[in-house]
C-alpha positions in Angstrom: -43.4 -82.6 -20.4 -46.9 -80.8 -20.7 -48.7 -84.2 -19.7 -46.0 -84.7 -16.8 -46.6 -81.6 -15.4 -50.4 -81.3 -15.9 -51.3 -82.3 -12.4 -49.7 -80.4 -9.4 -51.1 -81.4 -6.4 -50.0 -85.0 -5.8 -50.0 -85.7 -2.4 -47.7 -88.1 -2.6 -44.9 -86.5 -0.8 -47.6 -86.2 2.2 -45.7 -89.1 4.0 -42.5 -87.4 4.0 -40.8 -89.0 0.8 -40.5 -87.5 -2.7 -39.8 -88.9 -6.7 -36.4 -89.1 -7.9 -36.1 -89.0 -11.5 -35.5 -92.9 -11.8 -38.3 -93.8 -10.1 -37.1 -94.2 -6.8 -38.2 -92.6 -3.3 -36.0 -91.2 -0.7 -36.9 -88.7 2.5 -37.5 -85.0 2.3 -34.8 -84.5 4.2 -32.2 -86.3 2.1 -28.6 -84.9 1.2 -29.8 -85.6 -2.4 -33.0 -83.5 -2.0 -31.3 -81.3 0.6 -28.8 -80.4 -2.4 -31.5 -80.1 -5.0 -32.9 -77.8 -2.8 -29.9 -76.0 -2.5 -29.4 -75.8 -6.4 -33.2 -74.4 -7.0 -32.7 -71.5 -4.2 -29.8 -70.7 -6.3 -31.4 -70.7 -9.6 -34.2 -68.7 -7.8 -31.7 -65.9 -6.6 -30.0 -66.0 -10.3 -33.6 -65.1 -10.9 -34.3 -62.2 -9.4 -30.8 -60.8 -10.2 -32.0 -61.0 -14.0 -35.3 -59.1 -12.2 -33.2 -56.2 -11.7 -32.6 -53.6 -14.3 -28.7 -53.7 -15.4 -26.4 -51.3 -16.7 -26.6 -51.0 -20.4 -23.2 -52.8 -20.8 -24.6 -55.7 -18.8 -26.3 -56.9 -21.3 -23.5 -60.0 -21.9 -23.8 -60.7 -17.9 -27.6 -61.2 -18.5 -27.2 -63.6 -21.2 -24.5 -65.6 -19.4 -26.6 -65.9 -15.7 -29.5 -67.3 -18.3 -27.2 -69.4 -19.6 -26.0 -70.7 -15.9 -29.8 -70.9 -14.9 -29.9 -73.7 -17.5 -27.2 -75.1 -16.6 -28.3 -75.2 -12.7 -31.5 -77.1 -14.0 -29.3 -79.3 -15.8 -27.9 -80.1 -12.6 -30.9 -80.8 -10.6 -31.6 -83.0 -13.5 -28.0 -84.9 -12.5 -28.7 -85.1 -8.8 -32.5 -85.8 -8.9 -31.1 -89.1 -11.0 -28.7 -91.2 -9.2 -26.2 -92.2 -11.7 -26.8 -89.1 -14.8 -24.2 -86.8 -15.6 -25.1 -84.0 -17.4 -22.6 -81.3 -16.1 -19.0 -81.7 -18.0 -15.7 -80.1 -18.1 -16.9 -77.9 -20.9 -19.6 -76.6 -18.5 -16.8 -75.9 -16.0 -14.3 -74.6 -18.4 -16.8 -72.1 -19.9 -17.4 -70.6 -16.4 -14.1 -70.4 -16.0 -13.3 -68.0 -19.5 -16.5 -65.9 -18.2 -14.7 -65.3 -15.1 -11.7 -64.1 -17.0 -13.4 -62.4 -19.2 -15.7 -60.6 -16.2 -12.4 -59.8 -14.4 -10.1 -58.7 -16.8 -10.9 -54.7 -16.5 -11.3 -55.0 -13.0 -8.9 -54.0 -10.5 -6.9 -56.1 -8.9 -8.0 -56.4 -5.2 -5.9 -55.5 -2.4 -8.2 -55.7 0.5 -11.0 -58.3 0.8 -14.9 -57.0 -0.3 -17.9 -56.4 1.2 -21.0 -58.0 -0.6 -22.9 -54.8 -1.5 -23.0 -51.7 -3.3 -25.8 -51.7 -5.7 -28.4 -53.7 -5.4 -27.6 -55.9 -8.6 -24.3 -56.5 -7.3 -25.9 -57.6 -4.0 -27.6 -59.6 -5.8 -24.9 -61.5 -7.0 -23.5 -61.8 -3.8 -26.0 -63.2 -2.3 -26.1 -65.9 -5.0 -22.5 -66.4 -4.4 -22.9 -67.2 -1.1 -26.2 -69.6 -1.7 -24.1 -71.0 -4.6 -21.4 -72.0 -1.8 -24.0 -73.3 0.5 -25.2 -75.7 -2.7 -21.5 -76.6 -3.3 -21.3 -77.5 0.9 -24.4 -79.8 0.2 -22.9 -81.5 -3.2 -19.6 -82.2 -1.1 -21.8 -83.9 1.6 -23.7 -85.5 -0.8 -20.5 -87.1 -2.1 -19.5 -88.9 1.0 -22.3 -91.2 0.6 -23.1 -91.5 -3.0 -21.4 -91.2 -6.1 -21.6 -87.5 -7.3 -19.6 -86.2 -10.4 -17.0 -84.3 -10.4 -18.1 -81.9 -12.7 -21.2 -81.1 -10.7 -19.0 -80.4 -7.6 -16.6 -78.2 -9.7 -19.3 -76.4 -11.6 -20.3 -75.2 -8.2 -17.0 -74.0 -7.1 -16.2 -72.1 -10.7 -19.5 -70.9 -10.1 -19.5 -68.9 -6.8 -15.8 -67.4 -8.7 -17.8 -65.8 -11.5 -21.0 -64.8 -9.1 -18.3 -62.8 -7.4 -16.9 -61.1 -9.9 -20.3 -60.5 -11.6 -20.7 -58.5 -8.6 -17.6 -56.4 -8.9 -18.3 -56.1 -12.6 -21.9 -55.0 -11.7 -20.8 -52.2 -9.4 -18.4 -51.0 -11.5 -20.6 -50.4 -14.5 -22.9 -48.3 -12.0 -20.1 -46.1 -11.4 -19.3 -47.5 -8.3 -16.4 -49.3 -6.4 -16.2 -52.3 -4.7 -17.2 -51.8 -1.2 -14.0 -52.5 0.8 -13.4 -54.3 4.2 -11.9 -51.7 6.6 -10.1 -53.9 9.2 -9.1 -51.0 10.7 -11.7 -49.0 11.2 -10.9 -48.5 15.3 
């Protein structure tokens, strides 16, 4: 990888084209490198979640976004090569008993959210909704070219446990979820 990634200035996506992983070229603008793109901005946000001091108690929620973070680079890995599949149910299924796990001593909801609250928990939101925005693009993707199912679900099971990271996150800080007044005439 080292030798790969000694030179970074290429110029060879000057024209408007860029490297898939098997060798192949396709346009900047893409659904396949429009949902790679999608994917990294994710990862990115993820990122500076982990950036953010968390409540002692937390400490389980960092290692599992680390773990997602590899799992999101996984996935670019999938899309950037037509024909891979690297995401499988056990990716999916994991994400799911983290979510259960996450939401177990939370309340249940009886009124939607608001993304906010602390600033982790913003955070999180704020992935969850770039996360959805990734899962939009895989779905286009799709109708075109042969995309796993996996993938597509990983995304989906993915914004779920973002979400209730958030919830998690502002309950730790001693605060509640920041609910949707509709009416607040």
């Amino acid at each position: 990888m080292g030798n790969r990634l000694s030179k970074i200035v290429t110029r060879t996506g000057d024209g408007g084209t860029t490297g898939l992983g098997d060798g192949s070229r396709v346009g900047k603008d893409s659904p396949r490198i429009d949902t790679l793109g999608e994917i990294d901005e994710l990862n990115s946000s993820i990122g500076v979640l982990l950036a953010e001091s968390l409540p002692t108690e937390c400490a389980e929620i960092r290692e599992t976004l680390l773990a997602v973070q590899h799992h999101l680079f996984d996935l670019g890995g999938e899309i950037c090569i037509p024909g891979y599949t690297r995401i499988t149910e056990e990716h999916v299924a994991q994400l799911e008993a983290w979510a259960e796990t996450y939401n177990k001593p939370l309340t249940p909801l009886k009124e939607f959210i608001l993304p906010g609250g602390t600033r982790p928990a913003a955070l999180a939101h704020l992935s969850r909704t770039i996360c959805r925005r990734a899962e939009r693009s895989i779905v286009h993707l799709g109708h075109n070219e042969a995309v796993s199912d996996h993938a597509r679900r990983y995304l989906n099971r993915l914004s779920d446990l973002l979400f209730v990271i958030g919830r998690t996150l502002n309950r730790a800080a001693g605060n509640g979820d920041v609910l949707w007044q509709h009416k607040r005439d």
